[in-house]
C-alpha positions in Angstrom: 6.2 -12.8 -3.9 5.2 -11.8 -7.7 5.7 -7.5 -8.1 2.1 -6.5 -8.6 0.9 -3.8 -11.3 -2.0 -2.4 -8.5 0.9 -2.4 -5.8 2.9 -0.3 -7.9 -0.2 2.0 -8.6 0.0 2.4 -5.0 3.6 3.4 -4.7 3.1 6.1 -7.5 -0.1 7.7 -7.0 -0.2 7.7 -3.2 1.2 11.4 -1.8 4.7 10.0 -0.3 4.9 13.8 1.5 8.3 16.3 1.8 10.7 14.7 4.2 9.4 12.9 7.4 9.0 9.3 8.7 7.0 6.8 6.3 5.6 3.1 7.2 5.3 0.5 5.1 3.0 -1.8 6.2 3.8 -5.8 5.2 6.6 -4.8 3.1 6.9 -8.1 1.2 9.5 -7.5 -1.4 10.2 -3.8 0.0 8.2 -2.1 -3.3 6.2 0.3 -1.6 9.2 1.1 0.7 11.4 1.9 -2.0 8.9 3.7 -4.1 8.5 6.0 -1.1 11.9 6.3 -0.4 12.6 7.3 -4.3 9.9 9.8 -4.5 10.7 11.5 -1.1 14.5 11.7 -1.0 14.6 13.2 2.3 12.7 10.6 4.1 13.1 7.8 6.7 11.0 4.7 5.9 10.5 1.4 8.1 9.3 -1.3 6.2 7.7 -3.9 8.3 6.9 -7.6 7.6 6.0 -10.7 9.5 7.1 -13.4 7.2 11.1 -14.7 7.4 11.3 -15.3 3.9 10.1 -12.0 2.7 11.9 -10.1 5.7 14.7 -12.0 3.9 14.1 -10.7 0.4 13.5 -7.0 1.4 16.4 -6.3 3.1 18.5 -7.7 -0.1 16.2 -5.7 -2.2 17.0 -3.2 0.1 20.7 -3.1 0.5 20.9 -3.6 -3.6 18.8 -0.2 -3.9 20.4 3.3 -3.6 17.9 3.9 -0.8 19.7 2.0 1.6 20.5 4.4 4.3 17.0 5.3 4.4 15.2 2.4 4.5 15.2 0.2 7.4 13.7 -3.5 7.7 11.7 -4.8 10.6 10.5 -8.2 11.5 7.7 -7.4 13.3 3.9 -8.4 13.6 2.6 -4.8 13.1 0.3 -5.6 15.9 2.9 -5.6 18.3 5.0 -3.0 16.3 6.3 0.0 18.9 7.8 3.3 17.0 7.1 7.2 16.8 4.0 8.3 14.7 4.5 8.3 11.1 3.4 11.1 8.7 2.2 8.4 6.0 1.6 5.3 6.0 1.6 2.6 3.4 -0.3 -0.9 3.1 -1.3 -3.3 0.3 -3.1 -6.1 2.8 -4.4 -9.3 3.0 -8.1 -9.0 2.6 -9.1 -12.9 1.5 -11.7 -13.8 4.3 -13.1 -17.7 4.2 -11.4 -18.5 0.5 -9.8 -21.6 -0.3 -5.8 -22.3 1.0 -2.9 -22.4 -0.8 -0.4 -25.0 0.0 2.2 -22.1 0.6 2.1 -20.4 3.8 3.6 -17.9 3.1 1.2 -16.8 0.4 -1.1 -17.5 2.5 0.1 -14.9 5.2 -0.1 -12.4 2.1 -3.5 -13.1 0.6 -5.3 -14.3 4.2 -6.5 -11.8 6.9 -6.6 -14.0 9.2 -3.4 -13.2 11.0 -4.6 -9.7 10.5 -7.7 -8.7 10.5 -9.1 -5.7 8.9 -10.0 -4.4 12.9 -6.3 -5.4 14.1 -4.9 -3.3 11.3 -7.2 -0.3 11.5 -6.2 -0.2 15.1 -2.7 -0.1 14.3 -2.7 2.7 12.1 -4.1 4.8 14.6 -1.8 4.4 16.7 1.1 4.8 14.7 -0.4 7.5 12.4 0.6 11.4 13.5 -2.7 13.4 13.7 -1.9 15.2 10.4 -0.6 12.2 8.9 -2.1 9.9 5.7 -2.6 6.7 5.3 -3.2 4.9 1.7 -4.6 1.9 1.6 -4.6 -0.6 -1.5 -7.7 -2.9 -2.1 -10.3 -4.6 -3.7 -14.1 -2.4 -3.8 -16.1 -4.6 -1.7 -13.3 -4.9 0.6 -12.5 -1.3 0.6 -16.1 -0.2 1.7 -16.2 -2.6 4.6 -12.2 -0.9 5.5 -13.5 2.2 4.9 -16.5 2.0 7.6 -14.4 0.4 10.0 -11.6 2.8 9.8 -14.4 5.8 9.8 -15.7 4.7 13.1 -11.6 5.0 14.2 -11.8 8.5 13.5 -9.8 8.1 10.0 -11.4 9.3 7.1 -11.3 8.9 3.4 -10.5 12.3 1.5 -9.2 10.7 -2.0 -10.2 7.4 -4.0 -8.6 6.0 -7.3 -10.1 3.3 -8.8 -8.4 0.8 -11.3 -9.7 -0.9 -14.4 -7.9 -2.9 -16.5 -9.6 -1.7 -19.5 -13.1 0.3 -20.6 -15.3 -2.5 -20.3 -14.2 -4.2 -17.3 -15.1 -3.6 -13.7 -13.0 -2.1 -11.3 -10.5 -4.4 -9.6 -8.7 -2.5 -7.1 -9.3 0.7 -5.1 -6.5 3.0 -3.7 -8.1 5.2 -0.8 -5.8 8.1 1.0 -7.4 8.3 4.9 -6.8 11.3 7.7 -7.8 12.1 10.8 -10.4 15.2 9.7 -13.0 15.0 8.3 -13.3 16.0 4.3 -16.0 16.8 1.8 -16.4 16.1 -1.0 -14.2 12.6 -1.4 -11.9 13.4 -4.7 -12.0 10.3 -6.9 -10.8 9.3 -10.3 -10.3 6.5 -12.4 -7.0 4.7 -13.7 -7.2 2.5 -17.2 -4.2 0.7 -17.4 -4.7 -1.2 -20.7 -6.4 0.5 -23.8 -9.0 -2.0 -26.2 -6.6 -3.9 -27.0 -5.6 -5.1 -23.5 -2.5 -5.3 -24.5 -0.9 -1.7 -24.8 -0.5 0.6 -21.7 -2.4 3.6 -21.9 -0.8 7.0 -21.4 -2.3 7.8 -18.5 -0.5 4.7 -16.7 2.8 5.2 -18.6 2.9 8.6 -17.3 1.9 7.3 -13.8 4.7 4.9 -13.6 7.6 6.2 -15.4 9.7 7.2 -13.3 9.6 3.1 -12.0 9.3 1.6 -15.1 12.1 0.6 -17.2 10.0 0.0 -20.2 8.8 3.3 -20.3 
């Protein structure tokens, strides 16, 4: 699977926390796992993915990083997924509902719901999230409100929103929300460009955002 640009929003902006036991959620290529494990250097992180050929990848992506003591890959349906709470959790998923198939399986398992549902998911972070843990969740805006509602009626609340745009003028494309178990007023939200008018150079804002992963910066 392609390394996406919103994915590695995610890994930078979300609050990684001081030491601890993280989750990565459908790990893919392991980015948000190592991400998390870079930006909390006394953490544990699980990184858990359904898919043989992705499990595959990760762990090499894994056991070629520095993080490897500290990273751990499962195969695992995270339905079925049995550990100690976490104090964050991670998870760019599937949210495609009723769209056209690709050939690939195994992109379908990435881009599809079907195999887990936003209900199935929702479920499974509350029962692997401590009760002052965070969870940050990576989607599109339509699909983030109906998460959202769903995961309010769990008991897990939104307390911090980013929203990407590509540039000025176009809509929002993606939504990072950080969820808890209390309740919190007002929501803290902001807004990410990542490509000035030209759509071609990064603005400062994003380069500063993703330095310390970028290698062109």
């Amino acid at each position: 699977m392609k390394v996406c640009t919103d994915s590695c929003v995610l890994g930078a902006f979300a609050d990684p926390g001081a030491g601890g036991r993280l989750l990565d959620i459908g790990t893919g290529t392991g980015l948000l796992a190592l991400m998390a494990a870079q930006r909390n250097p006394a953490a544990r992180v699980d990184a858990v993915e359904v898919d043989e050929a992705a499990f595959q990848q990760a762990v090499e992506n894994v056991n070629d990083s520095p993080f490897a003591d500290r990273v751990k890959v499962i195969q695992s349906r995270i339905q079925t997924f049995a550990a100690e709470p976490y104090d964050r959790i991670l998870c760019n998923p599937p949210f495609y509902t009723n769209h056209l198939r690709s050939p690939d399986a195994a992109v379908n398992r990435a881009l599809h719901n079907d195999e887990l549902p936003f209900e199935e998911l929702i479920a499974s972070i509350d029962r692997l999230l401590k009760p002052g843990g965070q969870c940050w969740v990576l989607l599109p805006p339509f699909e983030m409100e109906r998460f959202s509602r769903l995961a309010q009626s769990a008991g897990l609340w939104s307390f911090q929103e980013l929203s990407l745009r590509h540039q000025t003028q176009k809509p929002v494309f993606r939504t990072i929300t950080g969820f808890g178990r209390q309740e919190s007023y007002p929501l803290k939200t902001s807004e990410l460009l990542i490509y000035k008018l030209d759509g071609k150079t990064y603005t400062d804002a994003f380069r500063q955002l993703l330095r310390p992963f970028y290698l062109i910066f």
